[in-house]
C-alpha positions as CSV (number, residue, x, y, z in Angstrom):
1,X,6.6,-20.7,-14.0
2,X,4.1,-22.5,-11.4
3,X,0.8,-20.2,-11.2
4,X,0.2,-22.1,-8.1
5,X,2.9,-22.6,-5.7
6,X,3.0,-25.4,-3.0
7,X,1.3,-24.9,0.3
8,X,2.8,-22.6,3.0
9,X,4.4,-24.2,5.5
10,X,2.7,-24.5,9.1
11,X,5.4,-21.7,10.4
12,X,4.5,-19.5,7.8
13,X,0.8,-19.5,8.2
14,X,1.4,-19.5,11.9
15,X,3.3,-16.2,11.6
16,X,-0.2,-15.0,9.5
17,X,-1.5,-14.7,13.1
18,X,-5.0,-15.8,11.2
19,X,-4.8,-13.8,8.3
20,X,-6.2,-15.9,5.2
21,X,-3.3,-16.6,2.5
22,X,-4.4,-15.1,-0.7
23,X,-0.9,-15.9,-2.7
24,X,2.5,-16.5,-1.4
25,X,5.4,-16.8,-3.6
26,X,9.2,-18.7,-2.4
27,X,11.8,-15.6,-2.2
28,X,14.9,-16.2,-3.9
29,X,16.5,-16.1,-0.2
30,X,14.4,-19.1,0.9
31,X,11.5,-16.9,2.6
32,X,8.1,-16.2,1.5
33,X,6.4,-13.0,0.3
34,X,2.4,-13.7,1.3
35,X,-0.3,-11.3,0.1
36,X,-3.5,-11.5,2.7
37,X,-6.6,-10.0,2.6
38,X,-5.0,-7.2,5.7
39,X,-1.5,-7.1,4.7
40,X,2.1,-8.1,2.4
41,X,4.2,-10.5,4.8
42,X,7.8,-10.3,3.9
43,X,10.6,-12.5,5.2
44,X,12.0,-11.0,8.7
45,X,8.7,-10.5,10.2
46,X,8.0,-7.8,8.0
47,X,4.1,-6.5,8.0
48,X,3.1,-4.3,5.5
49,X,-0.4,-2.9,5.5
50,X,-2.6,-2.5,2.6
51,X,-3.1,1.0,3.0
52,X,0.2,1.5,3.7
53,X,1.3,0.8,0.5
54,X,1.9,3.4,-2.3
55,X,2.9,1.1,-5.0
56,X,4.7,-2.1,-6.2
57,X,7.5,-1.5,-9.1
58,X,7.9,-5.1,-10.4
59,X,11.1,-6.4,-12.7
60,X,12.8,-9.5,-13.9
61,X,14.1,-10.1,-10.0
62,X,11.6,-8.8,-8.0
63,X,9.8,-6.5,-6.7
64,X,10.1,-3.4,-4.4
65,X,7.3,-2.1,-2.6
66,X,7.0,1.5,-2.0
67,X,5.5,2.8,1.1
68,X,3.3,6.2,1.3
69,X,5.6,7.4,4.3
70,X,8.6,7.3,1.6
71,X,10.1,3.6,2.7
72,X,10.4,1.0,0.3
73,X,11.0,-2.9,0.9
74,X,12.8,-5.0,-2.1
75,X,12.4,-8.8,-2.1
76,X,13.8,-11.1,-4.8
77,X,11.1,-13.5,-6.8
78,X,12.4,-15.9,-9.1
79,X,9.1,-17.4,-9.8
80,X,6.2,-14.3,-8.3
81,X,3.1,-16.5,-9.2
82,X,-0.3,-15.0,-8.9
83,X,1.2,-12.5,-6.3
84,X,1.8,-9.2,-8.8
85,X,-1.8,-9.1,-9.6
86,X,-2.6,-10.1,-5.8
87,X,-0.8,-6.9,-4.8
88,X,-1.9,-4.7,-7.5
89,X,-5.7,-5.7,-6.6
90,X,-5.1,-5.4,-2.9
91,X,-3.6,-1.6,-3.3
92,X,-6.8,-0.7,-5.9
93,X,-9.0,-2.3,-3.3
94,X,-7.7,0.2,-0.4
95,X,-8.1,3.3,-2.2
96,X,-11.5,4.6,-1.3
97,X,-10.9,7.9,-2.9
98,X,-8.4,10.2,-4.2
99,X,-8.6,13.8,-5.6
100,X,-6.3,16.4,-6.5
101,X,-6.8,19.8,-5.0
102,X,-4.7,22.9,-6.3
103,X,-4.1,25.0,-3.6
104,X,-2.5,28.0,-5.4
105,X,-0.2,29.1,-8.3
106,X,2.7,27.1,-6.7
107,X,0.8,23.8,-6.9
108,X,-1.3,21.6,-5.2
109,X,-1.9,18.2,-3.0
110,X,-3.8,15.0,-3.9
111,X,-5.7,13.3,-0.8
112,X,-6.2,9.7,-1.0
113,X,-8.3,7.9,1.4
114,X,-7.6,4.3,2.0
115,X,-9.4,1.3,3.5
116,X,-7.9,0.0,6.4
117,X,-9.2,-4.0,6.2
118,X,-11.2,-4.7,8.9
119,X,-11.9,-1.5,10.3
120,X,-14.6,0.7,9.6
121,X,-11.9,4.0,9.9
122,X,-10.6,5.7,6.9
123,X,-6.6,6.6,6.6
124,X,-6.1,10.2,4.8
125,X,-2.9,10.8,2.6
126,X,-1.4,13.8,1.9
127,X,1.0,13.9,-1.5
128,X,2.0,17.3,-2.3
129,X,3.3,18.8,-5.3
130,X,7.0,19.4,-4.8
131,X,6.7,23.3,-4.9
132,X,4.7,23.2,-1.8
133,X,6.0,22.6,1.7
134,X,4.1,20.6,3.8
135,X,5.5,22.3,7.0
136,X,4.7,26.0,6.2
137,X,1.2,26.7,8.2
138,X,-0.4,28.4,5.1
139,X,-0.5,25.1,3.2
140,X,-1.3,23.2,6.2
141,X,-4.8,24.6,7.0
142,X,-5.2,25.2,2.6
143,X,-5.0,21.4,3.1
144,X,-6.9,21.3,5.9
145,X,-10.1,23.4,4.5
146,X,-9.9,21.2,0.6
147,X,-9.8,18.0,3.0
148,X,-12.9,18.9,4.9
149,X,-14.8,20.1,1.5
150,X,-13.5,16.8,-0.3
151,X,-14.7,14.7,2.8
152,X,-18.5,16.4,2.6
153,X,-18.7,16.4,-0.8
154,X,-18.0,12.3,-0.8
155,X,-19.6,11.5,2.4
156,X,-16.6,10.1,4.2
């Protein structure tokens, strides 16, 4: 296993559109995976932000990133390099904060706020225990009030 891979090629790094390479790893279809300090580039164009992302599941093939909105992304590695721990620091590095609030007997929701590189704005997630739905209106301003009491008691 090479820790460091060759150099990206110039169409690669072109398609960065000036975001700085952090590790880049050959996909086993001939593409490259590229962790930057913003984003995860993935072979068809494929921009994933940091904050975006709710985790990585790595295994012998590969890896298959799974978004906060529910998506996921798989791309094949046969040799991942320094990009696992790349992506593992990049996701820790975007979580600002992240606290679970019950809400009643049912259950509760943890809000995360993540980074967004670059920007000075903070991007609130909302993951709630399966017994509540997110819809009903109750729960919705519940989550509403904890957010707003989580926000002023960490300042963001």
């Amino acid at each position: 296993m090479r820790l460091f891979g060759s150099r990206l090629p110039a169409d690669v790094r072109t398609a960065l559109h000036g975001e700085r390479p952090l590790s880049h790893a050959l996909t086993a279809g001939g593409g490259y995976a590229v962790a930057t300090l913003e984003a995860l580039h993935l072979p068809g164009g494929i921009r994933v932000p940091w904050y975006e992302v709710d985790r990585a599941v790595w295994d012998q093939e590969g890896v298959t990133v799974v978004m906060t909105g529910g998506g996921q992304h798989r791309v094949d590695l046969p040799e991942p390099g320094l990009l696992p721990e790349t992506i593992r620091e990049r996701v820790t590095n975007s979580i600002l904060a992240s606290r679970y609030v019950r809400l009643s007997e049912r259950g509760g929701v943890r809000l995360v706020a993540r980074r967004i590189a670059g920007r000075d704005t903070v991007e609130w997630e909302f993951v709630y225990d399966p017994e509540l739905d997110p819809t009903d209106p109750g729960v919705r301003a519940a989550v509403e009030q904890a957010l707003e009491e989580v926000r002023r008691a960490l300042g963001v």
